[in-house]
mmCIF file of the N, C-alpha and C atoms, coordinates in Angstrom:
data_MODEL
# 
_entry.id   MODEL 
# 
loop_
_atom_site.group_PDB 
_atom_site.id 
_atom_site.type_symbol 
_atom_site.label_atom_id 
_atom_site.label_alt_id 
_atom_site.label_comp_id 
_atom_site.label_asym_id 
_atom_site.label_entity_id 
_atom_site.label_seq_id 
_atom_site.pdbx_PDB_ins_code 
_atom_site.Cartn_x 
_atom_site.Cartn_y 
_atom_site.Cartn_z 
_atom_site.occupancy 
_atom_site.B_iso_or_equiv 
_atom_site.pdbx_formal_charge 
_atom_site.auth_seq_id 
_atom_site.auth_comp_id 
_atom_site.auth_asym_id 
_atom_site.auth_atom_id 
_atom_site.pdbx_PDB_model_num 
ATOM 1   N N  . UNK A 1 1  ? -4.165  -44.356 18.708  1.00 0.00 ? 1  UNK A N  1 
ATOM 2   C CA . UNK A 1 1  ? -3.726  -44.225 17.330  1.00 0.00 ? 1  UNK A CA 1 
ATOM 3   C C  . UNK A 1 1  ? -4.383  -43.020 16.666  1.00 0.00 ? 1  UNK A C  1 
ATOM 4   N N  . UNK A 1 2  ? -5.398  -42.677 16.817  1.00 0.00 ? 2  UNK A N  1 
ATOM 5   C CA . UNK A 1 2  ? -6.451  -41.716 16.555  1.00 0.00 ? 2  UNK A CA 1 
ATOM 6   C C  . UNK A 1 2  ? -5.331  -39.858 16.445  1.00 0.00 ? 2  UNK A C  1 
ATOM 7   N N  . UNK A 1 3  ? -4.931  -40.226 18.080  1.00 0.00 ? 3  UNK A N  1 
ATOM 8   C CA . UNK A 1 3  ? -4.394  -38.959 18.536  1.00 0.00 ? 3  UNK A CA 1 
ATOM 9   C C  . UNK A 1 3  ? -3.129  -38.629 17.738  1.00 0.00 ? 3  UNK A C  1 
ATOM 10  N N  . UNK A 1 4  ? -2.605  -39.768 17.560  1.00 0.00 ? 4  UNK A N  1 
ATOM 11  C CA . UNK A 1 4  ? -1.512  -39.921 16.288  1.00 0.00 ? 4  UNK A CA 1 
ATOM 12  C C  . UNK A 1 4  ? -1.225  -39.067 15.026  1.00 0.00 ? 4  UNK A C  1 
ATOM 13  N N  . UNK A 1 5  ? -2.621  -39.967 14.298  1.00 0.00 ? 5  UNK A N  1 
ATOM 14  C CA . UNK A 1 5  ? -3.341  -39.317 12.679  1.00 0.00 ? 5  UNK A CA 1 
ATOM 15  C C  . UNK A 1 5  ? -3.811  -38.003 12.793  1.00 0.00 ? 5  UNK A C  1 
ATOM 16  N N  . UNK A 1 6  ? -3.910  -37.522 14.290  1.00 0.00 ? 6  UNK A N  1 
ATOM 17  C CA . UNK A 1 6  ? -4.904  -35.876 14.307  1.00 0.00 ? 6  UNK A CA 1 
ATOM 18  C C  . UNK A 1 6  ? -3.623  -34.753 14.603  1.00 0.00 ? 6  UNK A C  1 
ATOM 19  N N  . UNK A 1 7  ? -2.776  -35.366 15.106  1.00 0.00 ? 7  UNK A N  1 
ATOM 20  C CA . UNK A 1 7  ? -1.535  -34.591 15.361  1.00 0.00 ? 7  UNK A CA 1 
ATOM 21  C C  . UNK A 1 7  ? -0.900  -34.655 13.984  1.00 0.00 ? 7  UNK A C  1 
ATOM 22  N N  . UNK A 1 8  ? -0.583  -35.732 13.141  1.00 0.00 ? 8  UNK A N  1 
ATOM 23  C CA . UNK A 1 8  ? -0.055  -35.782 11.963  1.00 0.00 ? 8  UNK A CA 1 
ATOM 24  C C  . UNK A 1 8  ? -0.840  -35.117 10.981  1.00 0.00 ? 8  UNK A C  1 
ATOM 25  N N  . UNK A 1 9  ? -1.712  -35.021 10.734  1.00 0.00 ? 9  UNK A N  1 
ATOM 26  C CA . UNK A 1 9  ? -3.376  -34.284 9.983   1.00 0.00 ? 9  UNK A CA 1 
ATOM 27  C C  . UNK A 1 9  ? -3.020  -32.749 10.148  1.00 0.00 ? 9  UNK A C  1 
ATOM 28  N N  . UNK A 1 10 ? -2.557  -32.682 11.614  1.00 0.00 ? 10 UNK A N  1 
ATOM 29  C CA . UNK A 1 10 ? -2.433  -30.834 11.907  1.00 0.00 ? 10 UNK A CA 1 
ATOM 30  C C  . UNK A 1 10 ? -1.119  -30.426 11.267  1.00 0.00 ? 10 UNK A C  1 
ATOM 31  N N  . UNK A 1 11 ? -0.154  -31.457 11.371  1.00 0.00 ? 11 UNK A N  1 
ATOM 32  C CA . UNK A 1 11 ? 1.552   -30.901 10.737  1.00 0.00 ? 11 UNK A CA 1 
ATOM 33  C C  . UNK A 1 11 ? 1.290   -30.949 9.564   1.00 0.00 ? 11 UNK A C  1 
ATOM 34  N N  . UNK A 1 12 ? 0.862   -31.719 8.988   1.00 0.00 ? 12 UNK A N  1 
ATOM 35  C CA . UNK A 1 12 ? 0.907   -32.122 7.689   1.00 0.00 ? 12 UNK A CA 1 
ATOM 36  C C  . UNK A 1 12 ? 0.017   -30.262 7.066   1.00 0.00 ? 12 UNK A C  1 
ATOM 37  N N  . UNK A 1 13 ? -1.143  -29.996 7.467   1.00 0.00 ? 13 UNK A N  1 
ATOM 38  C CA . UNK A 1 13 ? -2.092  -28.830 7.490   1.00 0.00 ? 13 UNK A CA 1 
ATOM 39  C C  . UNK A 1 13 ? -1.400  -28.088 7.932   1.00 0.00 ? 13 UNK A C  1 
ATOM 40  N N  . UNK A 1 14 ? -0.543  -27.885 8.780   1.00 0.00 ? 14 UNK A N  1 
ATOM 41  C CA . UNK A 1 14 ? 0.753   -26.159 8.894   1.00 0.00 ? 14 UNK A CA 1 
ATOM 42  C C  . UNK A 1 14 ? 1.808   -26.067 7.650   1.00 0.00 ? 14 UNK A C  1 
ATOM 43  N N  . UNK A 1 15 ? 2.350   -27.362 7.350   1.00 0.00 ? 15 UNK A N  1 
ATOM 44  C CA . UNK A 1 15 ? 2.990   -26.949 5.996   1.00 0.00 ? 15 UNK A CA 1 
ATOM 45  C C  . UNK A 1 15 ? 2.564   -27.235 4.781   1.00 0.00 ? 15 UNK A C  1 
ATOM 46  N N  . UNK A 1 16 ? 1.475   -27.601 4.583   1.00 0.00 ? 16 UNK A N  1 
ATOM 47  C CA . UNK A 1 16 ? 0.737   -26.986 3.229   1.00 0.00 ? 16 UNK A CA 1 
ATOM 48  C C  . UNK A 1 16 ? 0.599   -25.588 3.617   1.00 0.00 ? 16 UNK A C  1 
ATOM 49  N N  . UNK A 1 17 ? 0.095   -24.870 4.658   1.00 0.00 ? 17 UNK A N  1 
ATOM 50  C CA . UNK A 1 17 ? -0.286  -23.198 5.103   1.00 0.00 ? 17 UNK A CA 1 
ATOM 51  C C  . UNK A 1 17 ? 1.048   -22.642 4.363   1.00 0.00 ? 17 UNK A C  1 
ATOM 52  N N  . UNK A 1 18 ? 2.035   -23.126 4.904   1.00 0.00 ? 18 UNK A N  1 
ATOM 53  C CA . UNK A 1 18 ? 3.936   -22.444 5.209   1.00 0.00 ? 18 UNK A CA 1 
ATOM 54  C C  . UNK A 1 18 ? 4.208   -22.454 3.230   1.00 0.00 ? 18 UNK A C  1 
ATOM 55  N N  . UNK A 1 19 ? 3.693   -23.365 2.872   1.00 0.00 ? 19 UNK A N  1 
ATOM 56  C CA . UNK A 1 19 ? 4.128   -23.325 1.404   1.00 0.00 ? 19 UNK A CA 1 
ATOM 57  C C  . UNK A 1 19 ? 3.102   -22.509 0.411   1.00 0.00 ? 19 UNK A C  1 
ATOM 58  N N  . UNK A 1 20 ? 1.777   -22.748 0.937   1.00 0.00 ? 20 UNK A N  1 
ATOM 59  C CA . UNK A 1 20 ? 1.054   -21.850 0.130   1.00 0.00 ? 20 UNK A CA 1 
ATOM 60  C C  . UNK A 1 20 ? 1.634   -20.087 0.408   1.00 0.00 ? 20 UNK A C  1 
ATOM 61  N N  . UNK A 1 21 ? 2.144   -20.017 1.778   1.00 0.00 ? 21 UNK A N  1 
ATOM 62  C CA . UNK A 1 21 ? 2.222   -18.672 2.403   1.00 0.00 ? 21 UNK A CA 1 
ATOM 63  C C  . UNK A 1 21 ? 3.600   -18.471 1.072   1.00 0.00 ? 21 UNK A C  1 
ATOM 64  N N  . UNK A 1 22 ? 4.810   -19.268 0.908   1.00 0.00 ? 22 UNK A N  1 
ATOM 65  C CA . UNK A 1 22 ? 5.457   -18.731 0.052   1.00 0.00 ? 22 UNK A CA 1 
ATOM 66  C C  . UNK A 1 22 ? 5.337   -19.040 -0.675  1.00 0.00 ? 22 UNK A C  1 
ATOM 67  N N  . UNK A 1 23 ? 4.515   -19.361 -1.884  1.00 0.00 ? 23 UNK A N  1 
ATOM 68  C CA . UNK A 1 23 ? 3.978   -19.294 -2.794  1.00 0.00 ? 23 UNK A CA 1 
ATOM 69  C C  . UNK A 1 23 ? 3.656   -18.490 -3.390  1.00 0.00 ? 23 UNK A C  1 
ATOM 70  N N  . UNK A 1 24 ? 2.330   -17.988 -2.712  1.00 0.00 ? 24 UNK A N  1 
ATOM 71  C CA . UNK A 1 24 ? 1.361   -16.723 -2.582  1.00 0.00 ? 24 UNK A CA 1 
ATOM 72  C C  . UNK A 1 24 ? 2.849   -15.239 -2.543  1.00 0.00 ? 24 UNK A C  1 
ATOM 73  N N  . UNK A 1 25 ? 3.894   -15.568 -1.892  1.00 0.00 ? 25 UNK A N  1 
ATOM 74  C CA . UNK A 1 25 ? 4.705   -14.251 -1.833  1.00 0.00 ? 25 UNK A CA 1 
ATOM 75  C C  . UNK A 1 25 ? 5.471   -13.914 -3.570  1.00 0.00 ? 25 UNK A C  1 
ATOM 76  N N  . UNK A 1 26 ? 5.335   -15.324 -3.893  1.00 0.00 ? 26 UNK A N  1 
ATOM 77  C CA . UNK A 1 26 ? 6.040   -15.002 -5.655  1.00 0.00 ? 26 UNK A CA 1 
ATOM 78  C C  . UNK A 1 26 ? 4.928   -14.752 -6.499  1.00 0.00 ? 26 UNK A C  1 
ATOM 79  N N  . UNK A 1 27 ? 3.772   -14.312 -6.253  1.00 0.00 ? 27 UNK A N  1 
ATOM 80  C CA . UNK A 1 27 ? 2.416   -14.016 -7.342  1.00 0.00 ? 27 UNK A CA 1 
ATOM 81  C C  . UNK A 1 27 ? 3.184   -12.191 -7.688  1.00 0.00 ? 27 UNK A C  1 
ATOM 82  N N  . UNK A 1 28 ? 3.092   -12.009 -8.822  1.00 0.00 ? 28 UNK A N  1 
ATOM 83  C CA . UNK A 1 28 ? 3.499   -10.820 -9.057  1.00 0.00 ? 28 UNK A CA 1 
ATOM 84  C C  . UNK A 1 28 ? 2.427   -9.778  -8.697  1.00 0.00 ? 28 UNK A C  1 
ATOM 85  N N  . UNK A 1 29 ? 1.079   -10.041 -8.680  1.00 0.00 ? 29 UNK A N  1 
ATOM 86  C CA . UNK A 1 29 ? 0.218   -9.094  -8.698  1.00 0.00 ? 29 UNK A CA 1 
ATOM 87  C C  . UNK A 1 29 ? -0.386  -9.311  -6.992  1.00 0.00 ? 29 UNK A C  1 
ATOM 88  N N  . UNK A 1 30 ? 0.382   -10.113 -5.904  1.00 0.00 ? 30 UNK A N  1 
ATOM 89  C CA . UNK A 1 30 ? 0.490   -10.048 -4.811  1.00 0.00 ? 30 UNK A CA 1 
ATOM 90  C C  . UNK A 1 30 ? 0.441   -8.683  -4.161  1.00 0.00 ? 30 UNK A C  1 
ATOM 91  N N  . UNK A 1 31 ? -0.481  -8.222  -3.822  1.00 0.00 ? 31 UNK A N  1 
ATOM 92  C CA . UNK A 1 31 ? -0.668  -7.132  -2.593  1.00 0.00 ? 31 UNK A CA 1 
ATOM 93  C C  . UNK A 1 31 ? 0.506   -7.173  -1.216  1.00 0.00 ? 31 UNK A C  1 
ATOM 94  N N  . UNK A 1 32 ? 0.635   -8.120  -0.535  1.00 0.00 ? 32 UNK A N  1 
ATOM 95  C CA . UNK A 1 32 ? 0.675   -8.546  -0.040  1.00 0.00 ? 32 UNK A CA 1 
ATOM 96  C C  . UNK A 1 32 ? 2.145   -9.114  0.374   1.00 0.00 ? 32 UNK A C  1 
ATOM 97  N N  . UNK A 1 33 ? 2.798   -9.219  -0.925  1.00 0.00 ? 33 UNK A N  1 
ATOM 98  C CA . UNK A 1 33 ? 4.032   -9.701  -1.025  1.00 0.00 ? 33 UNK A CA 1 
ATOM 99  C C  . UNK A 1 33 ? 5.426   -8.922  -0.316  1.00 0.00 ? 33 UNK A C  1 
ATOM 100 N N  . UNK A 1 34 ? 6.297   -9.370  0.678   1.00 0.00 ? 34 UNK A N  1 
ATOM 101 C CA . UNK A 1 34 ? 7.397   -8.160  1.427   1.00 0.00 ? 34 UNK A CA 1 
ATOM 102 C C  . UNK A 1 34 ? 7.734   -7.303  0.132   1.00 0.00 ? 34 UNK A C  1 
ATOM 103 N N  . UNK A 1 35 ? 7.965   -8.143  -1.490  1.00 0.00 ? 35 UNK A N  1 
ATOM 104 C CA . UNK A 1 35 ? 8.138   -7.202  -2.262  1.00 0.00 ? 35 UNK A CA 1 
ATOM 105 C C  . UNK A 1 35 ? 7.597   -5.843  -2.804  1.00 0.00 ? 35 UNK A C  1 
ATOM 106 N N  . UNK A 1 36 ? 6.382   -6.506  -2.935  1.00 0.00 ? 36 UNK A N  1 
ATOM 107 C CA . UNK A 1 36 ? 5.076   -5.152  -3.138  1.00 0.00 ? 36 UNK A CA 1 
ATOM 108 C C  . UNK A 1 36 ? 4.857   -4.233  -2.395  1.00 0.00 ? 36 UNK A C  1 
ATOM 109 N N  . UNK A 1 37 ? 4.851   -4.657  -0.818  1.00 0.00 ? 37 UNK A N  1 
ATOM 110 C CA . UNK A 1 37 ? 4.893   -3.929  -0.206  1.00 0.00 ? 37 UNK A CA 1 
ATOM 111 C C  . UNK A 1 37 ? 5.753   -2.970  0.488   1.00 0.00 ? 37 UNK A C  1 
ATOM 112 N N  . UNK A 1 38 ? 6.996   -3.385  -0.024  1.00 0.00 ? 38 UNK A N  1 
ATOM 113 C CA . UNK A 1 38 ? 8.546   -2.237  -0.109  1.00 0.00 ? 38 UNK A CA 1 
ATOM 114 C C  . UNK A 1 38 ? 8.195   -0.842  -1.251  1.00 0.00 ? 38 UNK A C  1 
ATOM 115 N N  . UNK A 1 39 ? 7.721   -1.492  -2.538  1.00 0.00 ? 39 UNK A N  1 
ATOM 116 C CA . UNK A 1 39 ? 7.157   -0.867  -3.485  1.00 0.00 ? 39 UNK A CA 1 
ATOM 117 C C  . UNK A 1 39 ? 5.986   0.175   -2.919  1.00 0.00 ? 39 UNK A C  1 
ATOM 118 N N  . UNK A 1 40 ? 5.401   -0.415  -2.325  1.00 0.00 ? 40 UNK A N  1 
ATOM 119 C CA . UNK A 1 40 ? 4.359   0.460   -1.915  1.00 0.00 ? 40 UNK A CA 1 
ATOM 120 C C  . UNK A 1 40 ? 4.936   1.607   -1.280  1.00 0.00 ? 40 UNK A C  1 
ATOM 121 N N  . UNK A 1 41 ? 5.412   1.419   0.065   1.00 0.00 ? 41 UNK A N  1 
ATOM 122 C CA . UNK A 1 41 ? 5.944   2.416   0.768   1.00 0.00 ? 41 UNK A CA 1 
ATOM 123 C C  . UNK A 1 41 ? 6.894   3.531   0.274   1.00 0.00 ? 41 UNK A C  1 
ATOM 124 N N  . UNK A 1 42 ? 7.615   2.926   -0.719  1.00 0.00 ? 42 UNK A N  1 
ATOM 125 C CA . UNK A 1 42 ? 8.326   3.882   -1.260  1.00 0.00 ? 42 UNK A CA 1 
ATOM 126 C C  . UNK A 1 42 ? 7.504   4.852   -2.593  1.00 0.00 ? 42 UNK A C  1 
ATOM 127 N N  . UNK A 1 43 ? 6.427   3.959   -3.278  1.00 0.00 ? 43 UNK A N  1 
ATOM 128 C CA . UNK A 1 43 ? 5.686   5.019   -3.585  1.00 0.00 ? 43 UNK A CA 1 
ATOM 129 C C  . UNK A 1 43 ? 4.977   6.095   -2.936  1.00 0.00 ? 43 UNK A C  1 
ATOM 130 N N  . UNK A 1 44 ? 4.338   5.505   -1.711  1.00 0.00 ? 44 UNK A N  1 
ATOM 131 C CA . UNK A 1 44 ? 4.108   6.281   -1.030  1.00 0.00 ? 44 UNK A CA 1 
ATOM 132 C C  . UNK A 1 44 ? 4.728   7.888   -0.505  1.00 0.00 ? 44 UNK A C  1 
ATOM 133 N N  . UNK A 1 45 ? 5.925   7.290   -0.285  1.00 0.00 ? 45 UNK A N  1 
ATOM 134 C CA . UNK A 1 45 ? 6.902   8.420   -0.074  1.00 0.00 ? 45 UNK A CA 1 
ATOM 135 C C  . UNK A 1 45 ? 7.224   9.732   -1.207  1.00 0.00 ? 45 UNK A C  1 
ATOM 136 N N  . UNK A 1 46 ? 7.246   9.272   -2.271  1.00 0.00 ? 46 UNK A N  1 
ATOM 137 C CA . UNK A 1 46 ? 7.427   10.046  -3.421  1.00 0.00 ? 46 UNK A CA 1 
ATOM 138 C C  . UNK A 1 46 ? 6.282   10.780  -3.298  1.00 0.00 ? 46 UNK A C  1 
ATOM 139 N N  . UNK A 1 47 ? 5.153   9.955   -4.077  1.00 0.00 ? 47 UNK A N  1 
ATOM 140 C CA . UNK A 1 47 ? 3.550   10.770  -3.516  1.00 0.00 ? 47 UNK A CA 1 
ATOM 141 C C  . UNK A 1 47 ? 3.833   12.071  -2.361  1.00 0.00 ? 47 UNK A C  1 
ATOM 142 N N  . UNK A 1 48 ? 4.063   11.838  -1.430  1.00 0.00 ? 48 UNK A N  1 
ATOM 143 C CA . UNK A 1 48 ? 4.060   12.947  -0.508  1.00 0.00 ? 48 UNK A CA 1 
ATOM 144 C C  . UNK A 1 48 ? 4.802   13.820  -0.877  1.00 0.00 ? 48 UNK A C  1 
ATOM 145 N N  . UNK A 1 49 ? 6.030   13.487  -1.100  1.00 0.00 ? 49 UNK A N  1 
ATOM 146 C CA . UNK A 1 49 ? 7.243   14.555  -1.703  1.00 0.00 ? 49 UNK A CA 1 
ATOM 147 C C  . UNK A 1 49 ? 6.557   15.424  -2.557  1.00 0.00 ? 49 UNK A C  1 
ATOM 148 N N  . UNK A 1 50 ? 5.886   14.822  -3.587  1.00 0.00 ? 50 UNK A N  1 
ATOM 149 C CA . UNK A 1 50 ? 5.373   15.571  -4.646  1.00 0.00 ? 50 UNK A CA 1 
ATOM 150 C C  . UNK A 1 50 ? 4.330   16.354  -4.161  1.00 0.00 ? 50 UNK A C  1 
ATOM 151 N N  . UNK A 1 51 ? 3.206   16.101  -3.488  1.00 0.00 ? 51 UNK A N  1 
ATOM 152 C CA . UNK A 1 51 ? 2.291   16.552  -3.106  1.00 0.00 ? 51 UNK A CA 1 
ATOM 153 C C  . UNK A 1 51 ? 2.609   17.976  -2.313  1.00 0.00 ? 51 UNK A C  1 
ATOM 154 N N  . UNK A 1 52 ? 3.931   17.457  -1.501  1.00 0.00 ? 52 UNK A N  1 
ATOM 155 C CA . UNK A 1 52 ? 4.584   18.707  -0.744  1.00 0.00 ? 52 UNK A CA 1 
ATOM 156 C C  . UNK A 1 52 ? 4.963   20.203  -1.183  1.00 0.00 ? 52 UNK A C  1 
ATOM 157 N N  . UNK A 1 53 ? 5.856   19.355  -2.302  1.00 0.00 ? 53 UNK A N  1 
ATOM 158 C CA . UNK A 1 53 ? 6.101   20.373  -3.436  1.00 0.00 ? 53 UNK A CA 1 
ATOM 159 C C  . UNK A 1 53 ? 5.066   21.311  -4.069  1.00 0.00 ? 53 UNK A C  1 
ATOM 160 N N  . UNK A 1 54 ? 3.895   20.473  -3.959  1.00 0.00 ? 54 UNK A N  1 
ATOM 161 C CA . UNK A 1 54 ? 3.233   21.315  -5.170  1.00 0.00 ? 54 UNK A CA 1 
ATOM 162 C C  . UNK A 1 54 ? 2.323   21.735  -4.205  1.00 0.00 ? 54 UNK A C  1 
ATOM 163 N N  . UNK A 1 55 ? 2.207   21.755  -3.123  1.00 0.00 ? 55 UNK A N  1 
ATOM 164 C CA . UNK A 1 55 ? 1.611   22.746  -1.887  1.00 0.00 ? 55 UNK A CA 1 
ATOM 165 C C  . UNK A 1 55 ? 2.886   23.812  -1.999  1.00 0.00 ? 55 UNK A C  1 
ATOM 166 N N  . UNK A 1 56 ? 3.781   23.475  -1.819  1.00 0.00 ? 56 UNK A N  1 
ATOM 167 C CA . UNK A 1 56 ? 5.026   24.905  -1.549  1.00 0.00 ? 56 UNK A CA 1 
ATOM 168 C C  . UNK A 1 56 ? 4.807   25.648  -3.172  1.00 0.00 ? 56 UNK A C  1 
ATOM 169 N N  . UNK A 1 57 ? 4.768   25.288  -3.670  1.00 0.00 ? 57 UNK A N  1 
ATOM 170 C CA . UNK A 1 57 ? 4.962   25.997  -5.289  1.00 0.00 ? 57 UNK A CA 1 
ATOM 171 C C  . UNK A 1 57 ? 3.917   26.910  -5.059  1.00 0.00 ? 57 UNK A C  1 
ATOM 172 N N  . UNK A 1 58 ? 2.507   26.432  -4.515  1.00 0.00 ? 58 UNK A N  1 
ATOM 173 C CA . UNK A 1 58 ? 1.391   27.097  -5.274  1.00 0.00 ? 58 UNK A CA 1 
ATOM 174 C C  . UNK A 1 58 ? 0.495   27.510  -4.265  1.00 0.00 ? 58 UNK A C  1 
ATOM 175 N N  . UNK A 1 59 ? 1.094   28.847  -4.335  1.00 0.00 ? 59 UNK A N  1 
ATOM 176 C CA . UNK A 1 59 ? 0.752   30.318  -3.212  1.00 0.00 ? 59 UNK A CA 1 
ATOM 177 C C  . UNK A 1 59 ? -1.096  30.074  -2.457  1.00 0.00 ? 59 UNK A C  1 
ATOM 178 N N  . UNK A 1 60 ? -1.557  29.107  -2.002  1.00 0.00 ? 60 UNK A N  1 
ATOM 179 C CA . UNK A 1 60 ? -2.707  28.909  -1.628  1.00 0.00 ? 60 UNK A CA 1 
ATOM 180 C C  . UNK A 1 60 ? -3.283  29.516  -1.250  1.00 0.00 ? 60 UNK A C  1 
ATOM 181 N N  . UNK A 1 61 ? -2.035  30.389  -0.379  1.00 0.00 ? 61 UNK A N  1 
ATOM 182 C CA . UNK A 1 61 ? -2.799  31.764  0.724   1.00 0.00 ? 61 UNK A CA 1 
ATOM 183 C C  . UNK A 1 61 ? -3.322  32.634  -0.112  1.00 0.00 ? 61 UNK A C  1 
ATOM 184 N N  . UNK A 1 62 ? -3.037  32.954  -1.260  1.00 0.00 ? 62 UNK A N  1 
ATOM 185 C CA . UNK A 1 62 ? -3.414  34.424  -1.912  1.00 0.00 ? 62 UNK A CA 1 
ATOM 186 C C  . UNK A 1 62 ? -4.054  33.710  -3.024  1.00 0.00 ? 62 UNK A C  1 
ATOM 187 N N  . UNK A 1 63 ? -4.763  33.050  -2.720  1.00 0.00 ? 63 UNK A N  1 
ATOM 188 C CA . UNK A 1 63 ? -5.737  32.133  -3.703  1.00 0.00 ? 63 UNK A CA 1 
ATOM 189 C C  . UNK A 1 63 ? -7.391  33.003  -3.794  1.00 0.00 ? 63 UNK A C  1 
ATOM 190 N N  . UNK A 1 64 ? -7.777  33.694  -2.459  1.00 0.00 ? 64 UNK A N  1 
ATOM 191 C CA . UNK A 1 64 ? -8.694  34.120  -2.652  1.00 0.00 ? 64 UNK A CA 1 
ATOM 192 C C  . UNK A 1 64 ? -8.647  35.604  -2.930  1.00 0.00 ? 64 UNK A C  1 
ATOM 193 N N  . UNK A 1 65 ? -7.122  36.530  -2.922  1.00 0.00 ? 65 UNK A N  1 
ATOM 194 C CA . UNK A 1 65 ? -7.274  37.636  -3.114  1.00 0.00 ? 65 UNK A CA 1 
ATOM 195 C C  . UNK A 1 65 ? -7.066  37.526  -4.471  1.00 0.00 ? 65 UNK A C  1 
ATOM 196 N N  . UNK A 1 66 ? -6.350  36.439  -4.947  1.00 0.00 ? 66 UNK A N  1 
ATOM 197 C CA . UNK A 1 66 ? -6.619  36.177  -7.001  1.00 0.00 ? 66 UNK A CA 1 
ATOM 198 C C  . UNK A 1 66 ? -7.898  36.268  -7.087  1.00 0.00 ? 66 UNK A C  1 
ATOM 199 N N  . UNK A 1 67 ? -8.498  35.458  -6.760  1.00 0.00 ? 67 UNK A N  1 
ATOM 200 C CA . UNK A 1 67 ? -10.117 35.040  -7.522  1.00 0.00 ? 67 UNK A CA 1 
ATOM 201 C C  . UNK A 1 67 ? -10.921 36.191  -7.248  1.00 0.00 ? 67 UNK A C  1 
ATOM 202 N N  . UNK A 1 68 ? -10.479 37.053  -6.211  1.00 0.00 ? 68 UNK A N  1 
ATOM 203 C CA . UNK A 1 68 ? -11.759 38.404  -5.577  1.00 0.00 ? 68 UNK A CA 1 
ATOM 204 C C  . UNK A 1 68 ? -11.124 39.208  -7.083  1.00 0.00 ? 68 UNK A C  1 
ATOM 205 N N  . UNK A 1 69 ? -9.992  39.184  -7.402  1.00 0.00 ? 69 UNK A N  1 
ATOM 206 C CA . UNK A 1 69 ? -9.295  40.009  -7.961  1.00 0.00 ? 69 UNK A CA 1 
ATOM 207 C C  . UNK A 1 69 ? -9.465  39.917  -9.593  1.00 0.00 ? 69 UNK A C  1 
ATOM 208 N N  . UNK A 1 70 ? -9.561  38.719  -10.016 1.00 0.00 ? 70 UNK A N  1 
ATOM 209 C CA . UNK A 1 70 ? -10.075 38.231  -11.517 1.00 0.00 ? 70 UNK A CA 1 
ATOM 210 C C  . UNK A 1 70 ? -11.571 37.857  -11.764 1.00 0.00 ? 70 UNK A C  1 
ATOM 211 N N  . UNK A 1 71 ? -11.918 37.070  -10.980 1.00 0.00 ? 71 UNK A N  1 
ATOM 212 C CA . UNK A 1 71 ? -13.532 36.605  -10.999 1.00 0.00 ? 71 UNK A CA 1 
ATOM 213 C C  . UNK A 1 71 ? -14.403 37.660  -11.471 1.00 0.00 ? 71 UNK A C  1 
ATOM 214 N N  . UNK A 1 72 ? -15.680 37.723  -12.251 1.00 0.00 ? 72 UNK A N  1 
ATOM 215 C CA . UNK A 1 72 ? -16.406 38.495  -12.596 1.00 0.00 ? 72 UNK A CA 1 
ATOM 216 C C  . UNK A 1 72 ? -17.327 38.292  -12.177 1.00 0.00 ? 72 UNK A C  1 
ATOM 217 N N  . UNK A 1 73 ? -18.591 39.198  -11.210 1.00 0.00 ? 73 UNK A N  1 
ATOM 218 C CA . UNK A 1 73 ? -19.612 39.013  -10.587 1.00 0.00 ? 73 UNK A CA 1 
ATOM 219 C C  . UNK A 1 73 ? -20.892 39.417  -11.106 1.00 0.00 ? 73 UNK A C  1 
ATOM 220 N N  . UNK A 1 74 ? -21.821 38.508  -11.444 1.00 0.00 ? 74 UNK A N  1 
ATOM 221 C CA . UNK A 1 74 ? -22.473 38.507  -12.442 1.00 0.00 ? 74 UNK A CA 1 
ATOM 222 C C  . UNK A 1 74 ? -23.618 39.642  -11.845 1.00 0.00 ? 74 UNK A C  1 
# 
């Protein structure tokens, strides 16, 4: 009977897990959530875009013949 209550004890303990698990997925401030984390990635993506951009915009290479070129040496 024992082996019974310990097998029933464990099912019973996987779906409390299964319900807290979707539970935990409707918290809005969920990390964690498939939603948030769609969000994420696609911020992510933008981030780079932008970052890309503003590497292509802004002439890096001739960054030090500006500064030799304006800078004042004390």
């Amino acid at each position: 009977m024992d082996s019974y209550q310990d097998s029933a004890n464990i099912a019973v303990v996987q779906e409390l897990n299964q319900i807290i698990s979707l539970l935990e997925a409707q918290i809005p401030a969920n990390p964690q959530s498939p939603k948030n984390q769609r969000l994420a990635k696609g911020l992510e993506r933008e981030l780079v875009k932008y970052f890309n951009s503003i590497e292509r915009a802004f002439p890096y290479g001739k960054l030090s013949a500006i500064y030799n070129k304006y800078a004042e040496k004390e």
